[in-house]
C-alpha positions as CSV (number, residue, x, y, z in Angstrom):
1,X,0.0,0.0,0.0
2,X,1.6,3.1,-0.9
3,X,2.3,5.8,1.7
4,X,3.2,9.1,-0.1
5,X,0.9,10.3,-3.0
6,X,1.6,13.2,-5.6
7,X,-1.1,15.6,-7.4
8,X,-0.7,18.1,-9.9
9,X,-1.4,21.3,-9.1
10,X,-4.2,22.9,-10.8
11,X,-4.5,25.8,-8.3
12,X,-4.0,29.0,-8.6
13,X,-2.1,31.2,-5.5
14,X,-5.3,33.2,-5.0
15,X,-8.0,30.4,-5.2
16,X,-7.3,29.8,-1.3
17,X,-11.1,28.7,-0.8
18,X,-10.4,25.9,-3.6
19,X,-7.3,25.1,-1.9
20,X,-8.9,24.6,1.6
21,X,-11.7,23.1,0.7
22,X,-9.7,20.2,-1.4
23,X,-7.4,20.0,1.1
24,X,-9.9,19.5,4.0
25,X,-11.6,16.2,1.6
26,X,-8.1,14.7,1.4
27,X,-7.7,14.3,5.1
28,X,-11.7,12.9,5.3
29,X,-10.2,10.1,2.7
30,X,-7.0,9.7,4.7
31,X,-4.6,12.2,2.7
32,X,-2.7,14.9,4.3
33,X,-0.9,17.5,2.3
34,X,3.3,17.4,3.3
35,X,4.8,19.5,0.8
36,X,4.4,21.4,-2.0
37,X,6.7,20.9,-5.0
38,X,7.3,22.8,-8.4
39,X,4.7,20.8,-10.5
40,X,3.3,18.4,-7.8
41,X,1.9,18.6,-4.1
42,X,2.9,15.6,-2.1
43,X,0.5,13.6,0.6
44,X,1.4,11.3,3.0
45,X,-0.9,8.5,4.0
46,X,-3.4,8.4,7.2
47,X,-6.2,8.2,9.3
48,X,-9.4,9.6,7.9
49,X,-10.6,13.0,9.9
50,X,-12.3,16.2,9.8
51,X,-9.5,18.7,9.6
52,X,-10.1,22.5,8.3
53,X,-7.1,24.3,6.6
54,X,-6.8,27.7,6.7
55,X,-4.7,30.4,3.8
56,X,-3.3,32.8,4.6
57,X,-0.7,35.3,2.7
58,X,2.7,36.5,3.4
59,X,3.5,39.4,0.6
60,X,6.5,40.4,2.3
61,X,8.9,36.9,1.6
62,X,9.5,35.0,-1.8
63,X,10.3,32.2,-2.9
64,X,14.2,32.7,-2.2
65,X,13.7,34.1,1.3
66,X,15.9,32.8,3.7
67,X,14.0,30.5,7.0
68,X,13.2,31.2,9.3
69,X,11.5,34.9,8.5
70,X,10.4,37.2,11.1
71,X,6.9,37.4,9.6
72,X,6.8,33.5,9.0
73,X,7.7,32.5,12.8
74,X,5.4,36.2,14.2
75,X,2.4,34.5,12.2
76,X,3.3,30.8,13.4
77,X,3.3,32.4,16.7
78,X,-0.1,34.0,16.5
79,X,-1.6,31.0,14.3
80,X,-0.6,28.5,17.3
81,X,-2.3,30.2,20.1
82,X,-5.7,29.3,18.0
83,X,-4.5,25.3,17.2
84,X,-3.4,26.2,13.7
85,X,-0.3,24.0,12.8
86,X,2.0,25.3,9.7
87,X,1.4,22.7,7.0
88,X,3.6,23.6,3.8
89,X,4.1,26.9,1.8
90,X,3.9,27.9,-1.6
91,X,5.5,31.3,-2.2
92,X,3.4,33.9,-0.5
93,X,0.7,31.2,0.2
94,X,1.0,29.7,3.8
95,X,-1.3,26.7,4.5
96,X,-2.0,26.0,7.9
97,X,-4.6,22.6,9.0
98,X,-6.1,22.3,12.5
99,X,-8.3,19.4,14.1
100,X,-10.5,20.8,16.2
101,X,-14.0,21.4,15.7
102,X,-14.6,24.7,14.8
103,X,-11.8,26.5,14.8
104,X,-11.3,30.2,14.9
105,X,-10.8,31.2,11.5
106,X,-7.3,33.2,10.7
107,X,-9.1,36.2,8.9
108,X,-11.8,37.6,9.8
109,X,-11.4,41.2,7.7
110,X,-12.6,40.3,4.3
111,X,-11.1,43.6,3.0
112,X,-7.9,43.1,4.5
113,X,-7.4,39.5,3.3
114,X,-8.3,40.8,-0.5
115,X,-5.6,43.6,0.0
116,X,-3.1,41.0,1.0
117,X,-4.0,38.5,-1.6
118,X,-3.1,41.5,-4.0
119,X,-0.4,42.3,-3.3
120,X,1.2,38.7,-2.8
121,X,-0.2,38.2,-7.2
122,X,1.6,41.6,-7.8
123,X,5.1,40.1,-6.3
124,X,4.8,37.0,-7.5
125,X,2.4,36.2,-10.2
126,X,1.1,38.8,-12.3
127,X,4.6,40.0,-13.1
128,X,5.7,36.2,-14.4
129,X,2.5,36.1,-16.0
130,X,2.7,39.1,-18.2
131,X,6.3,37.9,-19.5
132,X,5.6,34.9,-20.4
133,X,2.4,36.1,-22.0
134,X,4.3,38.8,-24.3
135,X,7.0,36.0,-24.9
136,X,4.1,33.4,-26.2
137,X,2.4,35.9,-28.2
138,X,5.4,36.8,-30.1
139,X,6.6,32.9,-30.2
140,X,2.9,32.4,-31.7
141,X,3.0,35.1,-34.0
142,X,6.2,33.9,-35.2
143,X,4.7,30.7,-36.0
144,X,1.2,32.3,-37.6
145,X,4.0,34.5,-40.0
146,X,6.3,30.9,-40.8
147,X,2.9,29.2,-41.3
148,X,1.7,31.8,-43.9
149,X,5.1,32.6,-45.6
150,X,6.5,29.1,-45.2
151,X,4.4,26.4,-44.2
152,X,6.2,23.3,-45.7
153,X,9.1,24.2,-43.2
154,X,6.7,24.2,-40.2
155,X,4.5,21.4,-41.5
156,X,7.7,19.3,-41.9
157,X,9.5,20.0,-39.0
158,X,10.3,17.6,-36.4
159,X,9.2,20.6,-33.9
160,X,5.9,20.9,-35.0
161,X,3.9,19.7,-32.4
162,X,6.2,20.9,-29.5
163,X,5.9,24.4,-31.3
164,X,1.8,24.8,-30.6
165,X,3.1,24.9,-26.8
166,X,3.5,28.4,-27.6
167,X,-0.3,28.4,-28.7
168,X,-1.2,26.8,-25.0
169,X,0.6,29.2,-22.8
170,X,-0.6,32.2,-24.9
171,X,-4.3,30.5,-23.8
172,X,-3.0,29.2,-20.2
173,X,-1.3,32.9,-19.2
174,X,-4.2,34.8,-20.9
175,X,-7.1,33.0,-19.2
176,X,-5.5,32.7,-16.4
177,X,-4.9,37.0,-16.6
178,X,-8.5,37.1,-17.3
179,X,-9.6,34.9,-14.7
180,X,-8.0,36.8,-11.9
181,X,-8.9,40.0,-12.9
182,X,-12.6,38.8,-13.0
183,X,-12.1,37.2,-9.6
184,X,-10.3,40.9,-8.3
185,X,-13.7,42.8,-9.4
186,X,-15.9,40.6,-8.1
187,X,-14.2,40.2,-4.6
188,X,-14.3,44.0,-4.9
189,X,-17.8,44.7,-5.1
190,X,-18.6,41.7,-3.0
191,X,-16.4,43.2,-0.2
192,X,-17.6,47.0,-0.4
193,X,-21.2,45.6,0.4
194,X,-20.0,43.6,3.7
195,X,-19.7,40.1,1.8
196,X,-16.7,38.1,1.4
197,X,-14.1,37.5,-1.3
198,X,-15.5,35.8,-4.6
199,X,-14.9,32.0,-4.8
200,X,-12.6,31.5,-8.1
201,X,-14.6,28.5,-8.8
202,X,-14.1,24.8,-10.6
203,X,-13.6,26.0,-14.2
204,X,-10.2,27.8,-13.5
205,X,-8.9,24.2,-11.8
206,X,-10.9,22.4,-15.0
207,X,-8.9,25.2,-17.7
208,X,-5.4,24.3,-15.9
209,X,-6.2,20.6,-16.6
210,X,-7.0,20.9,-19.8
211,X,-3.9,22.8,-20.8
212,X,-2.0,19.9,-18.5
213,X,-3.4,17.0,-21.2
214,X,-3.2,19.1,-23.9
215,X,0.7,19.5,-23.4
216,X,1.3,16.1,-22.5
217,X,-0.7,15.1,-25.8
218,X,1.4,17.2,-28.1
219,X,4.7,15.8,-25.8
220,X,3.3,12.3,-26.6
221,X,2.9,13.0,-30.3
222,X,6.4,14.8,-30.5
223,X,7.9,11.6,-29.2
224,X,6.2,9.4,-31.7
225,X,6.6,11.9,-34.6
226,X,10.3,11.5,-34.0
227,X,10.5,7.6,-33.3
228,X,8.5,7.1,-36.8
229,X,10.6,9.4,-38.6
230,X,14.1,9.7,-37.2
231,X,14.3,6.2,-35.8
232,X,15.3,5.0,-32.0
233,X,19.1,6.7,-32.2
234,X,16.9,10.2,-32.1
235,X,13.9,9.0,-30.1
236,X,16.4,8.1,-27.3
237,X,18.2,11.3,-27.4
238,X,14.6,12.9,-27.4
239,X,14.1,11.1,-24.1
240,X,17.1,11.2,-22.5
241,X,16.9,15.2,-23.2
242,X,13.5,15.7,-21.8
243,X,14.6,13.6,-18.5
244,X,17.7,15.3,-18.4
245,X,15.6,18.5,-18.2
246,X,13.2,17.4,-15.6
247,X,16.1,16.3,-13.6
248,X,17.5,19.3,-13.9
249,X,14.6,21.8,-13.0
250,X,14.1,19.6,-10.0
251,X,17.8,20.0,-9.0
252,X,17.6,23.8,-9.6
253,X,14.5,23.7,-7.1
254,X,15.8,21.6,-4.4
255,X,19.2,24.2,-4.8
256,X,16.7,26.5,-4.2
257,X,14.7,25.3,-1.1
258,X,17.9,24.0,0.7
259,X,19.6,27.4,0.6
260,X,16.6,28.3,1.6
261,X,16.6,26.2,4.6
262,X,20.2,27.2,5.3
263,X,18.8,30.9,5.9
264,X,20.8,32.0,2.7
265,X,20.1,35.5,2.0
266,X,17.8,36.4,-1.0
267,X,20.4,38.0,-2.7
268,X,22.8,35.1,-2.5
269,X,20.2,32.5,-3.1
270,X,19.3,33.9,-6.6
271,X,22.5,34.0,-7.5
272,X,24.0,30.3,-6.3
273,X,20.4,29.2,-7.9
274,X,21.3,30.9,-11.3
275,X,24.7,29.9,-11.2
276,X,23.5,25.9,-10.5
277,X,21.1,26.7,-13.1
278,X,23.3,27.6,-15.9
279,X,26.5,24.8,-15.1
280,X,23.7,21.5,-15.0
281,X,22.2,23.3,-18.2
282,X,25.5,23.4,-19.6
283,X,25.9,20.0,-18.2
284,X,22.6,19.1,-19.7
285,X,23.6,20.4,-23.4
286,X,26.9,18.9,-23.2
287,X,25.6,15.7,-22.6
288,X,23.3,15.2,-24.9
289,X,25.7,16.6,-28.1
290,X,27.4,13.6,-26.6
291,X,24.9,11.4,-26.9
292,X,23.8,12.5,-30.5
293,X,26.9,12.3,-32.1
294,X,28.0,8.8,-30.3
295,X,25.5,7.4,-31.8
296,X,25.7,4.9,-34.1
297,X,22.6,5.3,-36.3
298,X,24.4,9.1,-37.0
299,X,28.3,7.7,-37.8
300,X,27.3,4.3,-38.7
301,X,29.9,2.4,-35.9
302,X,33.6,1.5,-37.1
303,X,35.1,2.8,-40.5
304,X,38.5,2.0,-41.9
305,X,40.7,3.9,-44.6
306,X,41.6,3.0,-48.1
307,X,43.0,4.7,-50.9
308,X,42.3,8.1,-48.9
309,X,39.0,7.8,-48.3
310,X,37.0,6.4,-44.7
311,X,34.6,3.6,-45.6
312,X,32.4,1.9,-43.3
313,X,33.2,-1.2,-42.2
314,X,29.2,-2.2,-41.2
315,X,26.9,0.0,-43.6
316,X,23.8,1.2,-42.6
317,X,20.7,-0.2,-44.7
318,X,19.6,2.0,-47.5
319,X,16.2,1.4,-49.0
320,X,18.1,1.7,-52.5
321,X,22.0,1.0,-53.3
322,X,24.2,1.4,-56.3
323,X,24.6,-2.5,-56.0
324,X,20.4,-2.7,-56.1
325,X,20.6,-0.1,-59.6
326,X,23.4,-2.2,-61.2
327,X,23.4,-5.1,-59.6
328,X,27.3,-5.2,-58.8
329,X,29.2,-5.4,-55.6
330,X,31.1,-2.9,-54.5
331,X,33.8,-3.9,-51.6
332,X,34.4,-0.3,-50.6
333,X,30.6,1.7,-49.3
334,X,29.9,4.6,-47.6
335,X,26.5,5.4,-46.6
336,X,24.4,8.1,-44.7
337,X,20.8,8.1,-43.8
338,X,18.8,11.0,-41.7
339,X,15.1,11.0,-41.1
340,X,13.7,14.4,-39.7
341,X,10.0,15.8,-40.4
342,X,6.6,15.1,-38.6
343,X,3.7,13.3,-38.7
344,X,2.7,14.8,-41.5
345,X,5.4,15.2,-43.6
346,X,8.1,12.3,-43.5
347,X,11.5,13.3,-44.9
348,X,14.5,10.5,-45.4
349,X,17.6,11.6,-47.1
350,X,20.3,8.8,-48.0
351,X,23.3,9.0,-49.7
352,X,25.8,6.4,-50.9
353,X,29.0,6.5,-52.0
354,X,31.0,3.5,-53.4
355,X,34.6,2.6,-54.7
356,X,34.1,1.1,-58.6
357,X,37.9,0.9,-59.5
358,X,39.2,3.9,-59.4
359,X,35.9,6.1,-59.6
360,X,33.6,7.5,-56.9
361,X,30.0,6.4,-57.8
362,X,27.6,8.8,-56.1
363,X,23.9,7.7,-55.2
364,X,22.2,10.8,-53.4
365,X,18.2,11.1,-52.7
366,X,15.3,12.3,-50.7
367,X,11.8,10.6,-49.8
368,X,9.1,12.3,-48.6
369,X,6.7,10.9,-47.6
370,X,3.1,12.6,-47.1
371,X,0.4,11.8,-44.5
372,X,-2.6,13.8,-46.5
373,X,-3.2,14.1,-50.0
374,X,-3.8,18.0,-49.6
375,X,0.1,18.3,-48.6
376,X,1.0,17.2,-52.6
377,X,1.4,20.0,-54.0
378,X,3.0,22.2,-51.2
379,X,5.9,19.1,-51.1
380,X,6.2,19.2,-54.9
381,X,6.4,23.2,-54.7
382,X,8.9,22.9,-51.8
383,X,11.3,20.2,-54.0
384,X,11.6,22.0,-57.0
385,X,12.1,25.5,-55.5
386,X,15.2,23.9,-53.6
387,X,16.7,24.2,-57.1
388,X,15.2,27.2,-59.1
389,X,15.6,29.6,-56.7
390,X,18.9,30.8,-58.4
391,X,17.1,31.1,-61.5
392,X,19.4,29.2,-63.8
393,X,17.5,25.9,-63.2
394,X,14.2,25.4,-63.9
395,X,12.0,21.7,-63.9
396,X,10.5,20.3,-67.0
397,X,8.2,17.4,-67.4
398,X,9.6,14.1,-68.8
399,X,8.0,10.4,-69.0
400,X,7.0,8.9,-65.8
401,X,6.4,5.2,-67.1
402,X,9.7,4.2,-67.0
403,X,9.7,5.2,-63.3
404,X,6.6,3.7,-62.7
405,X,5.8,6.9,-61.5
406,X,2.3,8.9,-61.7
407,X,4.4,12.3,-62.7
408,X,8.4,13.0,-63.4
409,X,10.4,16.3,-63.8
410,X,14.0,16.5,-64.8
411,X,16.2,19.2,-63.7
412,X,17.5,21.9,-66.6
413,X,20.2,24.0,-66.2
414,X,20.8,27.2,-68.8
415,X,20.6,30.9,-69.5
416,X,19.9,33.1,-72.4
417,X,17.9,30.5,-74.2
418,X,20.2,27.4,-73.8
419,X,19.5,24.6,-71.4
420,X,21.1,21.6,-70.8
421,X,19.6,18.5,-69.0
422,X,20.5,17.4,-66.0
423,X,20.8,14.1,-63.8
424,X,18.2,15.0,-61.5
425,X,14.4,13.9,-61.4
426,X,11.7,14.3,-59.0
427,X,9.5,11.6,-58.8
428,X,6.1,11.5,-58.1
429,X,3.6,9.3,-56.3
430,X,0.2,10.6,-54.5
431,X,1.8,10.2,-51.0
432,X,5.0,10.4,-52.2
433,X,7.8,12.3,-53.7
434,X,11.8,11.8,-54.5
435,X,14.0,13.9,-55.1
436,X,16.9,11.5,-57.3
437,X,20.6,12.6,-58.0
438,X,22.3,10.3,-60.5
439,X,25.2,12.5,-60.9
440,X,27.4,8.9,-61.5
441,X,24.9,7.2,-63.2
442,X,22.7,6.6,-66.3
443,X,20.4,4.8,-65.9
444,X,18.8,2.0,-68.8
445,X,15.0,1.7,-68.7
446,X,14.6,-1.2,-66.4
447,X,17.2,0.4,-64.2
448,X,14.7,3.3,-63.5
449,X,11.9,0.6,-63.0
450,X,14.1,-1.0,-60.7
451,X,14.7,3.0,-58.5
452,X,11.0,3.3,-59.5
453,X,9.6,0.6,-57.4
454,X,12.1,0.6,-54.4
455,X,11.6,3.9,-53.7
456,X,7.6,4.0,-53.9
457,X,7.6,1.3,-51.8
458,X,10.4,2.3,-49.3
């Protein structure tokens, strides 16, 4: 049976009615609240019992304070006298629980608790909030600008579905802006006529929540966007980064909290904290170049040298080879294959280089590979403007059949009314195109059938 449970937290610092109330039906089912961490609050496990919690505010310390304060241990003090025990803290929040039956509650001016409440947002929140909410809304409109100029390089990119984060904290910040300054007026005009603060209510926990899946969905989707289409090498570098950055934002907190503890000064404790911050992040990046570049599936294990030139000495697998075009075997290969794109749109380059006497032959392509027909034309607009951009190149239709292909373009090179053909085609499929480079080769008729039908089906 476990002891210890951990809950996100969906609150926000001024929803203290939400907070207590929660709080008070974990202990009824046998759940008290220890500590409160940067994502998560932590409960330990035991006997069910009526136990009212109490919020109250400190504005004056922050989360780098140094313990014990004189406020903190003054409002201990005066808490204790009425059977309040300190529970945990959460910036200016203080959470305090007591068993008997009914307490004395730790405000009782209504005017004075939404003054304090105030000012604890204005130190703490509101400032954070508005920064990251002008950072997301440029990130955003970035993307909206990349996605209207550009959108092959967005749709395509192995970031795409980490980059709508930027979407969901332009919502999350915004609503959550909104939210507070609705709850402020109402609190307002509910404490000028003798009531009591306004209760933030359920939807602002149920909005949190829904942000929470959302970015765990498009975390999901980026780690399977990058397993399908830059194999396991990347995926595990994917994870490995993403622990490596939890790790290290729980590291930076617990740096935080123990200086804390220590009665660091404020001062001091921002600075050690940044400093810790900045060597494990340069630990972090360090680490993970490692990674990428020891792997295998980048630099294809062990080469050897001959004839002043590095060949591998265990090839990677190509979906097509200058052995599979002329059906030869060449002793001496060098190959390299990258995936990168999305779920949307796939792209594989590979390239082959092998020894045939005392020549190089050269076998260079790109697939992509589309998820919707709709993306067709953007792909084929995206390939051919890779080589026309210069303006001395230009694509012109040629046969498909003997690709086997639905449509074909070779690549022309010229000015001034001349052109002059050259070894590279674009093939087409509906959910596929290839970009082919047979700089070193020339290909018969059932050699192109044979590049045809690999690559469709690769």
């Amino acid at each position: 049976m476990r002891n210890t449970k951990r809950e996100f937290c969906s609150y926000l610092i001024f929803d203290y009615r939400g907070v207590e109330a929660h709080l008070s039906q974990m202990a009824a089912r046998g759940w008290r609240l220890e500590k409160i961490g940067p994502w998560f609050w932590t409960y330990r496990r035991a006997e069910p019992a009526q136990v009212a919690y109490a919020v109250t505010y400190l504005p004056s310390v922050s989360q780098f304070s140094p313990e014990p304060s004189a406020d903190r241990e003054n409002l201990e003090e005066l808490c204790a006298a009425a059977g309040w025990e300190p529970v945990a803290e959460w910036v200016q929040m203080q959470i305090f629980a007591n068993e008997r039956p009914d307490p004395v509650p730790l405000e009782t001016e209504e005017s004075v608790r939404l003054e304090i409440i105030h000012r604890s947002m204005k130190k703490n929140f509101l400032p954070w909030t508005v920064v990251v909410l002008v950072l997301a809304l440029v990130m955003a409109g970035l993307q909206v600008k990349t996605l209207l100029t550009d959108p092959y390089s967005l749709l395509s990119s192995t970031n795409l579905f980490p980059s709508f984060v930027w979407e969901l904290l332009l919502v999350l910040q915004a609503g959550n802006l909104l939210w507070y300054g609705r709850w402020l007026r109402r609190s307002r005009r509910s404490v000028a006529q003798g009531g009591a603060c306004a209760d933030a209510g359920l939807g602002l926990r149920r909005f949190n929540l829904v942000i929470l899946w959302l970015v765990l969905a498009l975390a999901a989707l980026f780690l399977v966007s990058t397993l399908l289409t830059t194999g396991a090498e990347i995926g595990l570098f994917v994870v490995c980064y993403t622990a490596g950055l939890v790790l290290l934002i729980l590291l930076v907190d617990r740096t935080r909290r123990a200086l804390k503890r220590r009665g660091t000064a404020r001062g001091l404790n921002v600075f050690l904290t940044l400093l810790v911050d900045v060597v494990l992040a340069v630990v972090l990046v360090g680490g993970s170049t490692w990674l990428l570049f020891s792997s295998r599936g980048l630099f294809n294990g062990e080469t050897y040298h001959y004839q002043g030139q590095t060949w591998d000495a265990d090839p990677v697998s190509l979906p097509l080879t200058v052995e599979d075009v002329t059906g030869q075997h060449y002793e001496h290969v060098r190959r390299y294959s990258y995936g990168s794109g999305s779920l949307l749109i796939r792209e594989r380059s590979c390239r082959e280089t092998v020894l045939d006497g005392a020549d190089l032959v050269i076998l260079d392509y790109d697939i992509t590979t589309l998820a919707l027909p709709g993306l067709y034309d953007l792909a084929l607009e995206h390939c051919q403007s890779e080589w026309t951009d210069g303006g001395y190149y230009t694509w012109t239709e040629t046969d498909p059949a003997p690709w086997g292909a639905e449509a074909a373009y070779q690549l022309r090179w010229g000015s001034g009314g001349s052109w002059v053909t050259r070894p590279n085609y674009i093939l087409c499929w509906p959910d596929r195109i290839v970009q082919l480079n047979l700089s070193d080769l020339a290909p018969t008729p059932d050699q192109m059938a044979v590049i045809g039908e690999t690559l469709q089906n690769a």
